[in-house]
VMD Tcl script that draws the C-alpha trace (Angstrom):
set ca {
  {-13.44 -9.38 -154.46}
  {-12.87 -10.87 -157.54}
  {-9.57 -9.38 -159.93}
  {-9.82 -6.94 -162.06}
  {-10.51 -8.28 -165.65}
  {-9.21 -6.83 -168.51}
  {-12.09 -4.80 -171.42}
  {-13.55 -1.81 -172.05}
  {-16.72 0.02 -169.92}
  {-18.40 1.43 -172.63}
  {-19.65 4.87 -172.60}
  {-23.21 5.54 -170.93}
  {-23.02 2.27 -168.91}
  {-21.24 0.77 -165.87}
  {-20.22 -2.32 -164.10}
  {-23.48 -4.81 -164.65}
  {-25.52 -1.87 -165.44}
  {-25.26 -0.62 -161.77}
  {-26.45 2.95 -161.43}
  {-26.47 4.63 -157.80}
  {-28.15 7.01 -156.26}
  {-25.75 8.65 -153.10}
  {-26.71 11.97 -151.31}
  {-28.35 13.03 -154.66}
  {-26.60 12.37 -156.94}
  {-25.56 9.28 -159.50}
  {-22.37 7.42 -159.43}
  {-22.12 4.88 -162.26}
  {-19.29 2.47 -160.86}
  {-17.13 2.03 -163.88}
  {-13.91 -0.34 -162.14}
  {-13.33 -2.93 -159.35}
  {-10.96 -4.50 -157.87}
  {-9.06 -4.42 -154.44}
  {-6.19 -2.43 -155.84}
  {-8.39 0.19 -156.84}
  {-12.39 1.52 -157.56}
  {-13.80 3.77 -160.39}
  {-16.51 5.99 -161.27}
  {-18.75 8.44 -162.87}
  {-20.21 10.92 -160.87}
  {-22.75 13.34 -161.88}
  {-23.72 16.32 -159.26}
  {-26.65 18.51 -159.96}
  {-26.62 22.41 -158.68}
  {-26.98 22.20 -154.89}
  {-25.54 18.88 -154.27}
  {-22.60 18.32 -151.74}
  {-20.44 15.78 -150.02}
  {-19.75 16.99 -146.33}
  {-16.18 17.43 -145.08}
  {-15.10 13.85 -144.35}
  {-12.07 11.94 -144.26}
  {-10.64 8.59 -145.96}
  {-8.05 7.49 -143.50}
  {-7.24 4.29 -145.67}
  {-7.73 5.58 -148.97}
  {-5.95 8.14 -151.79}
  {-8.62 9.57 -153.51}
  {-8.79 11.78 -157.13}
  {-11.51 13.46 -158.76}
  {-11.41 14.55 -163.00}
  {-13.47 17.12 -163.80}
  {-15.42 16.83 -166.71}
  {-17.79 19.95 -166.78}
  {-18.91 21.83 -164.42}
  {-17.29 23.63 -160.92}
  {-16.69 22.35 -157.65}
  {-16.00 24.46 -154.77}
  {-13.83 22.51 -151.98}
  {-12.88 22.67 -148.40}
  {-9.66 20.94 -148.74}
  {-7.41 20.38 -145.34}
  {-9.21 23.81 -143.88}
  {-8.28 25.65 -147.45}
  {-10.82 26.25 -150.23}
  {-10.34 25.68 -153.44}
  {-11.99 26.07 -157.08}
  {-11.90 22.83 -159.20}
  {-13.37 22.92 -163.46}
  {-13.40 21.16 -166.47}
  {-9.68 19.54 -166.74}
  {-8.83 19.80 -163.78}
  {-7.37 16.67 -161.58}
  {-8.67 16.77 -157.84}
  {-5.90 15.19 -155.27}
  {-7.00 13.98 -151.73}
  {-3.77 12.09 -150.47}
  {-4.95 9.51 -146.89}
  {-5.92 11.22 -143.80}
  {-7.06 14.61 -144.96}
  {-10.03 16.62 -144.71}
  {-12.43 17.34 -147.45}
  {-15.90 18.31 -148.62}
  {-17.12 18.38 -151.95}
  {-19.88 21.39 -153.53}
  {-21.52 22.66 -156.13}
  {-22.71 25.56 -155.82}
  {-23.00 26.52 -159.35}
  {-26.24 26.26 -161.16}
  {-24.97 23.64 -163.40}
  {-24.53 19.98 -163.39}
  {-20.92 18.41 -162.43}
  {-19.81 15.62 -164.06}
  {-16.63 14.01 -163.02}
  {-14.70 10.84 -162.50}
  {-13.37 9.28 -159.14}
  {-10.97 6.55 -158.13}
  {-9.83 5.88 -155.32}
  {-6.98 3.34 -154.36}
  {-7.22 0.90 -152.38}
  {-10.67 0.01 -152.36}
  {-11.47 -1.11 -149.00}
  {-15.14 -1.22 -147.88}
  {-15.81 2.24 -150.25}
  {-17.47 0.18 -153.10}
  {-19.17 -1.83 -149.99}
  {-20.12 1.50 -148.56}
  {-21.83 2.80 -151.63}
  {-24.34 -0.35 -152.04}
  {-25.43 0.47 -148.69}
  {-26.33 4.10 -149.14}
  {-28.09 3.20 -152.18}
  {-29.73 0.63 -150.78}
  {-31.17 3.13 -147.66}
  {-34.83 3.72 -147.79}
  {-33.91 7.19 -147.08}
  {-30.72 8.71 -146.47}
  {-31.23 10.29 -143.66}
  {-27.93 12.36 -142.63}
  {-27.09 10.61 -139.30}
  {-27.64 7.25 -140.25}
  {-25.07 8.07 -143.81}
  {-22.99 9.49 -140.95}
  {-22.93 5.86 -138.92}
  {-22.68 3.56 -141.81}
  {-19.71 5.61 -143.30}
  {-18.30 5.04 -139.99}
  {-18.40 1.55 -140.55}
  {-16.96 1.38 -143.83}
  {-13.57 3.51 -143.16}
  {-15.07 6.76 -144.29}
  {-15.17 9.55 -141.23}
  {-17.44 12.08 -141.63}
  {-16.49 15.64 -139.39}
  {-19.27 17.73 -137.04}
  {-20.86 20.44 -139.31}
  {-18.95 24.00 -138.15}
  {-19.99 26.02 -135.39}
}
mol new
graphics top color blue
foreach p $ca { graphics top sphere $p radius 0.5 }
foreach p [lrange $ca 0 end-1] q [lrange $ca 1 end] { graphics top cylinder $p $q radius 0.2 }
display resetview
């Protein structure tokens, strides 16, 4: 991975014009480097990210607009515009809007490990088909838990 280089991501546009498509919604990867890896998420109504953990990663989410709802370490939670997200290594968490508007946010995470990897490959997926996310997560240092009882 190549050091971060000092600029400016300009508004509307990400690294080498890279656009993703994950789980439904678009992630516009705006910084990399192996310290650390940025971007711009935008979650329509009804999208989610399952309770999962990082165990090698800190992770933090700005809110933009919008409203999460969050399963945080077994504890929900109610996240809106201004509002700064904390996931520290090794916890539990799931990500959901349930409102019936768009969420835009940012996300970094630090280190980067295989995350940035991780999200190529889900793009990349002829169809994400939940068990086969599940696996490849797996592989890139992202655990995903068993849906509840």
């Amino acid at each position: 991975m190549q050091p971060m280089s000092a600029g400016i991501t300009k508004a509307n546009t990400g690294i080498d014009g890279i656009v993703w498509q994950i789980l439904g919604q678009t992630y516009v990867p705006k910084q990399v480097s192996e310290h650390s890896f940025a971007w711009h998420a935008t979650f329509p109504p009804g999208t989610f990210v399952p309770p999962h953990i990082h165990p090698t990663q800190e992770e933090f989410i700005y809110m933009f607009e919008g409203r999460f709802d969050l399963l945080i370490d077994g504890k929900d939670y109610v996240a809106a515009s201004g509002d700064l997200i904390r996931l520290p290594i090794g916890i539990s968490y799931g990500i959901f809007n349930k409102s019936d508007q768009a969420v835009k946010c940012f996300f970094w995470v630090t280190p980067t490990r295989a995350l940035y990897d991780l999200f190529w490959a889900i793009h990349s997926m002829k169809e994400q088909k939940p068990d086969e996310v599940v696996a490849l997560a797996a592989k890139h240092e992202v655990v995903f838990l068993p849906p509840p009882q």
